[in-house]
Structures are given as structure tokens and as C-alpha cells.
N, C-alpha and C positions, 0 to 999 in steps of 0.2 A: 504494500500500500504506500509505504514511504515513497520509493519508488516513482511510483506512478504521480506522485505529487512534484518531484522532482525533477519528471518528465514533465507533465504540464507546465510547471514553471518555466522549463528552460523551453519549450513550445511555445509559451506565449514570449517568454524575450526575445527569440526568432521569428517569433510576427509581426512582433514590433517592431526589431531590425528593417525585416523587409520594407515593413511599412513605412520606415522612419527613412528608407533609401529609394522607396519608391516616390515616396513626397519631394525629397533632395534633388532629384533626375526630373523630375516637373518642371519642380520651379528653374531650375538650372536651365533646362529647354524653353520655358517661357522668358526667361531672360535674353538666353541668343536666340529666341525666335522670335521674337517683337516683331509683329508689322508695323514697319515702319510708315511714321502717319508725318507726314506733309503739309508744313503752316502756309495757308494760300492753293494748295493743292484745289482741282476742281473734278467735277462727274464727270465730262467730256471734253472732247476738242472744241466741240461748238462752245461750250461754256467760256475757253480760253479765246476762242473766236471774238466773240460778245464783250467778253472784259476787255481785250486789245482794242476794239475800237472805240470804247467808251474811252478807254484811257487817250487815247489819240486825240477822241473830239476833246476832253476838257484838257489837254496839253498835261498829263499827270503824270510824269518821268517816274516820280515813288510806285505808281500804283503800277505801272510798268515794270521797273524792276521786282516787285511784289509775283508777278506773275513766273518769274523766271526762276530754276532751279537757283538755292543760295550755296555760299560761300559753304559753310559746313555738309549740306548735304549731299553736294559737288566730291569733295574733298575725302567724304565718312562712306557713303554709298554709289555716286555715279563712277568716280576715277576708276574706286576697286575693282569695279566690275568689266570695263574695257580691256580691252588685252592687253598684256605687260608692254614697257614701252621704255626707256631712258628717261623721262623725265619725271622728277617730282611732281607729285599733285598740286604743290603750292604753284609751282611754273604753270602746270597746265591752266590753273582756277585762273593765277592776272589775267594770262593771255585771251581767256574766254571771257572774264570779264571787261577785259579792256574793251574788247571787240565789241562786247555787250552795251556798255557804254556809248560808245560811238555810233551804236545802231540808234538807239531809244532814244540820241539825243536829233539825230539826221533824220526820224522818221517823223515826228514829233512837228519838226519844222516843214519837213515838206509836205503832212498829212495834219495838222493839228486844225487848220482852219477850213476844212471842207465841211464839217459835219455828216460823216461819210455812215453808214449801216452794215450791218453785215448780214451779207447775205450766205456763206458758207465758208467753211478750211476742207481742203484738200491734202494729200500728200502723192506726190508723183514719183515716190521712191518706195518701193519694199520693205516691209518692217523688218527691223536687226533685233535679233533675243541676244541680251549679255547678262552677267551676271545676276536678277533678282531684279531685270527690269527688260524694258524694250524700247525703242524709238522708232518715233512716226517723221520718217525723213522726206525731204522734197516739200516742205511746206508752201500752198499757199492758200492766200487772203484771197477771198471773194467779197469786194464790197460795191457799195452804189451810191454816189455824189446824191446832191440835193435837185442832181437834174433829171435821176433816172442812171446816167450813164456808171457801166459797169466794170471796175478797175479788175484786174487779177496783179495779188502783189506778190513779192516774194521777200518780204521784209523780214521773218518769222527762222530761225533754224529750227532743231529737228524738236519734238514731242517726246515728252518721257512719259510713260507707262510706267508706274509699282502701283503693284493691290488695288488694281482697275483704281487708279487715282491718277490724274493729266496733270501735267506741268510744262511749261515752254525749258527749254536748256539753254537756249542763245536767241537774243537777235542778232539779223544779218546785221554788216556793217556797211554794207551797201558795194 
């Protein structure tokens, strides 16, 4: 009888173990498996569609760059995921930002005073799967003046996809 209480004991501290490393391997996997959630992120391309040209008619360079992949998330998640390369992440982010910059500020000026609508986004290039995400590349802008008449632009670089959630990566710089 002793025995058997002995056993049980030491069955339930082996239940617990398990249990207590089966909790441990959860959380651990919830930790590096966070979907990762996106400030500014939107449901669709149309969505980013839509916000880009609002931001164009009221001249809104913030809410522009608002729209674009940022500086950490670039850096933490897009870089890693591209194929290995020689250059640091920090070289690669200036360079697309700089670029980035120079688009939103040239589009802003040459598109900020039409009061333009949107009428769709396109991508005239194949999606790429890397790493925990995807891009929608060949972007363009389908919009319409106050006249009717209908622009097709290519202001826009490529679409990021993670966890059905849209982001712009770049504007062109013209």
C-alpha cells in the first residue's frame, strides 16, 4: 500500500512536470510566434489606394509617410526576410528611405492641387513570397482629375502583405 502511494505521488509530480513543460513550450511559441500586427497597416490595397490620395489632395507628407513600411519594421521583419545580401539593414532602410522621401515630397507637389479620386491600384508585376511576407510589385495608381480625365500613375513601389494586412514599402522617387 505504501507503495502505491509512492507511486501516485511520484505520478502526479510527473504530471505536473509535463504539465508545467507543456505550459513552458506554449508560451515560448507564443512569444516567437506573435503575429506580427502593423501601426497604420490596412485590409486592402484599395484601402492604401484611398489613403494615398486623400493624403495627396490635402498635401499630408506625415500621413504619407504613415502609410509606408517604418524604420523598425523594415529593419526587424522586411530586411530578414529578403535574400542574404552584403549590406546592413541600417544601409539598406537610408537608402529606401531617402528614396522614400524624395518621392512623397515630388508627388505631393506635382499631384497635391488637382483634387484627384481614386478610382483603383493595380500591380503589373507577379507576387514574390519571402520570408513571412509577400509583395505586390509593379504598382499602379488609377485616378481621375476634377475633369473626369483618367491618370494611371506609377508613383507607388511595391505592397507588402503579412497576416492579410497591406502596407506600401516605398515611394517611387520619380
Amino acid at each position: 500500500m505504501q507503495e502505491t502511494k509512492k507511486y501516485n505521488a511520484f505520478s502526479v509530480r510527473c504530471h505536473l512536470s509535463y504539465f508545467a513543460t507543456a505550459v513552458l513550450l506554449f508560451s515560448l511559441c507564443l512569444i516567437g510566434c506573435e503575429r506580427r500586427t502593423w501601426e497604420n497597416s490596412l485590409d486592402s490595397p484599395d484601402q492604401i489606394g484611398l489613403a494615398v490620395v486623400d493624403a495627396l489632395n490635402r498635401k499630408d507628407f506625415e500621413q504619407l509617410n504613415r502609410l509606408r513600411v517604418q524604420r523598425d519594421e523594415y529593419v526587424s521583419w522586411i530586411y530578414p526576410g529578403f535574400p542574404k545580401n552584403n549590406f546592413p539593414s541600417d544601409f539598406a532602410w537610408n537608402n529606401l528611405n531617402k528614396k522614400c522621401n524624395i518621392g512623397m515630397k515630388r508627388w505631393i507637389q506635382a499631384y497635391g492641387d488637382l483634387n484627384l479620386s481614386f478610382i483603383s491600384i493595380s500591380f503589373k508585376r507577379p507576387k514574390e513570397s519571402y520570408g513571412g511576407f509577400h509583395l505586390l510589385r509593379g504598382t499602379v495608381l488609377t485616378l481621375k482629375d476634377i475633369s473626369g480625365k483618367k491618370l494611371k500613375l506609377d508613383i507607388l513601389g511595391s505592397v507588402v502583405v503579412m497576416n492579410n494586412r497591406y502596407k506600401l514599402l516605398s515611394y517611387d522617387d520619380g
